[in-house]
C-alpha positions in Angstrom: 55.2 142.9 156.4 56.6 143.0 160.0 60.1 140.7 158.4 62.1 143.9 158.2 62.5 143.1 161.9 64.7 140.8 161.8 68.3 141.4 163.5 70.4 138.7 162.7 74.5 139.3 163.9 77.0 138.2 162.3 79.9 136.9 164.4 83.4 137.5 162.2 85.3 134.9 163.4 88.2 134.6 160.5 90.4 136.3 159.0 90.4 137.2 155.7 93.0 135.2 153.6 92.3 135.0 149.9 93.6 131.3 149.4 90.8 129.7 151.9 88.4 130.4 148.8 90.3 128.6 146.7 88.2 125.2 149.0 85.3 124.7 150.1 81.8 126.5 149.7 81.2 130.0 150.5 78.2 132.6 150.2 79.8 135.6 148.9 77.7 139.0 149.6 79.2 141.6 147.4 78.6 145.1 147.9 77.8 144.4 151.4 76.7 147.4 153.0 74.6 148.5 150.1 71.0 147.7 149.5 70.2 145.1 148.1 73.9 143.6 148.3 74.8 141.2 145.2 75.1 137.5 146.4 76.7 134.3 144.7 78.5 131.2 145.6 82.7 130.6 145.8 82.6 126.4 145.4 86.5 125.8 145.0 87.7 128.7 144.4 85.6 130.0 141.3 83.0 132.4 142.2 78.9 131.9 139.9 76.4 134.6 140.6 73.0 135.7 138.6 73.4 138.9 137.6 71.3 141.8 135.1 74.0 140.9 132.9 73.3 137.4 133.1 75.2 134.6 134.6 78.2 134.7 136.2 79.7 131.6 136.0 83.4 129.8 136.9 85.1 133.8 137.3 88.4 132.9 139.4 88.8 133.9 142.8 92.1 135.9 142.3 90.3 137.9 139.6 87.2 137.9 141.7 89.7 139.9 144.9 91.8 141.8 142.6 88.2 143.4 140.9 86.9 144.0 145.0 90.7 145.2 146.0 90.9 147.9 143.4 87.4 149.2 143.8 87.3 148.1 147.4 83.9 146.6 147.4 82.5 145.8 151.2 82.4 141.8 150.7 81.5 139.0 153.1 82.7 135.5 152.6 80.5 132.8 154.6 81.8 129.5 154.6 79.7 126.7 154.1 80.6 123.3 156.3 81.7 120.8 154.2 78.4 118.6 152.8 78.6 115.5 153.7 77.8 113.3 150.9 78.9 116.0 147.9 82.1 116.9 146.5 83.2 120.2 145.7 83.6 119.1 142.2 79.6 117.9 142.1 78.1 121.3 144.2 80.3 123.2 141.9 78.5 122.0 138.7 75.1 121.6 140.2 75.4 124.9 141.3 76.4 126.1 137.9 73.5 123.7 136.7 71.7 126.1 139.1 72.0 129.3 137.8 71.4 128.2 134.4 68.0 127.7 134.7 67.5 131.6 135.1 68.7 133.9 132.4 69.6 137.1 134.2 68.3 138.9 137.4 65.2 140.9 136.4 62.2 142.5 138.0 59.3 139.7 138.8 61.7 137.1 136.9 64.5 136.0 139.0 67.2 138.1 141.9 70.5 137.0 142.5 69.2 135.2 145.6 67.4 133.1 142.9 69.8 130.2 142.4 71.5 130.4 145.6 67.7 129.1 147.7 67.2 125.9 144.9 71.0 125.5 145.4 70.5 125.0 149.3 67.2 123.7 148.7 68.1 120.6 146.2 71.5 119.6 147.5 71.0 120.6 151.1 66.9 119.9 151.3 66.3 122.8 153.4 63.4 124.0 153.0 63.4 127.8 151.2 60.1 128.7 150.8 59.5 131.5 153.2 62.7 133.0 152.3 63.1 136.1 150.2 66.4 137.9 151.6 69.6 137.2 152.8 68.9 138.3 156.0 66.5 135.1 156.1 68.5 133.1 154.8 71.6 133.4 157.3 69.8 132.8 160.0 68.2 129.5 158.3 71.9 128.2 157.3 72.8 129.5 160.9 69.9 127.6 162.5 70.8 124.8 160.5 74.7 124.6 161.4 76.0 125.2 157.7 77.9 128.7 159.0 81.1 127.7 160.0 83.0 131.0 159.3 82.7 134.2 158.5 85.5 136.7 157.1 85.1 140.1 155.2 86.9 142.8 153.0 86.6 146.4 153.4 84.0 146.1 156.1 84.1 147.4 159.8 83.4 144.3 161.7 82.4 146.2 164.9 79.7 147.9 163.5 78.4 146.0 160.8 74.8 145.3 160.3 73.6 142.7 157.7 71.1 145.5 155.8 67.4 144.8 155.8 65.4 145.7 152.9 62.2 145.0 150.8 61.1 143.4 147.4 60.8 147.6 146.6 64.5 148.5 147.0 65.4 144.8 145.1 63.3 146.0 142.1 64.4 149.4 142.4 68.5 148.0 142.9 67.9 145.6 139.8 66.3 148.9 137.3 69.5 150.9 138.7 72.2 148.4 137.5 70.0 147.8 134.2 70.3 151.7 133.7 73.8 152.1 134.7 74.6 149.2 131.8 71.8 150.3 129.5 69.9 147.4 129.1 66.3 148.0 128.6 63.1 146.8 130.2 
């Protein structure tokens, strides 16, 4: 499985200013530096994820950076260019639409990464099948022109390296969180 290989930079090219959530699409990878990181969608300015808990849907961005601030999560925000055709109104509910077609992250049912490829799939039509991590699919949205910005919190920019991991540290990230919040198999 030689796709541990890949190296894909991130250039941080913003700022980080809470209100810029508040329009537009973002990827939002939470716990950044850890493996797996957690990864949802900011579509103006409420942040949906799928989570062990379930899904995260229509949780406001202020809560959303006063939660990272306090605990001061590593978090990336990528911003999506604005889709043509789509309002923020429409991606937010299809996006929402999205998630709701998974109940929860679990092992061999669904990760967090899950809703966000049919999301970029369906209303984007790129195509998602060969990609399993997030560090395939930023270099697809990259390759693609869909990155416009990045910005981060609690991360050091010089050094950061988008981690690379494998379907065995997801499953074994996903039985973590389950134990930490005691939900069983």
């Amino acid at each position: 499985m030689g796709k541990l290989s890949i190296q894909y930079k991130l250039s941080f090219d913003k700022q980080f200013i809470e209100n810029d959530l508040l329009r537009g699409v973002y990827i939002a990878v939470i716990h950044a530096t850890r493996i797996p990181p957690h990864i949802g969608l900011i579509i103006a300015g409420k942040f949906h994820s799928l989570s062990v808990k379930g899904q995260d849907i229509n949780y406001s961005v202020a809560a959303f950076i006063k939660n990272s601030n306090q605990r001061k999560i590593p978090s990336l925000f990528i911003k999506i260019a604005q889709h043509n055709t789509f309002s923020e109104g429409y991606l937010k509910e299809h996006f929402i639409s999205t998630i709701q077609q998974f109940p929860k992250v679990d092992i061999g049912v669904a990760t967090c990464l899950s809703p966000v490829k049919l999301f970029f799939e369906e209303v984007y039509n790129i195509p998602m099948k060969d990609i399993n991590y997030l560090f395939e699919l930023l270099p697809k949205l990259h390759s693609e022109g869909l990155i416009e910005n990045v910005s981060s919190l609690f991360i050091d920019e010089t050094n950061y390296q988008l981690p690379t991991y494998s379907k065995t540290e997801i499953n074994a990230g996903i039985a973590q969180v389950r134990n930490e919040y005691g939900f069983s198999s």
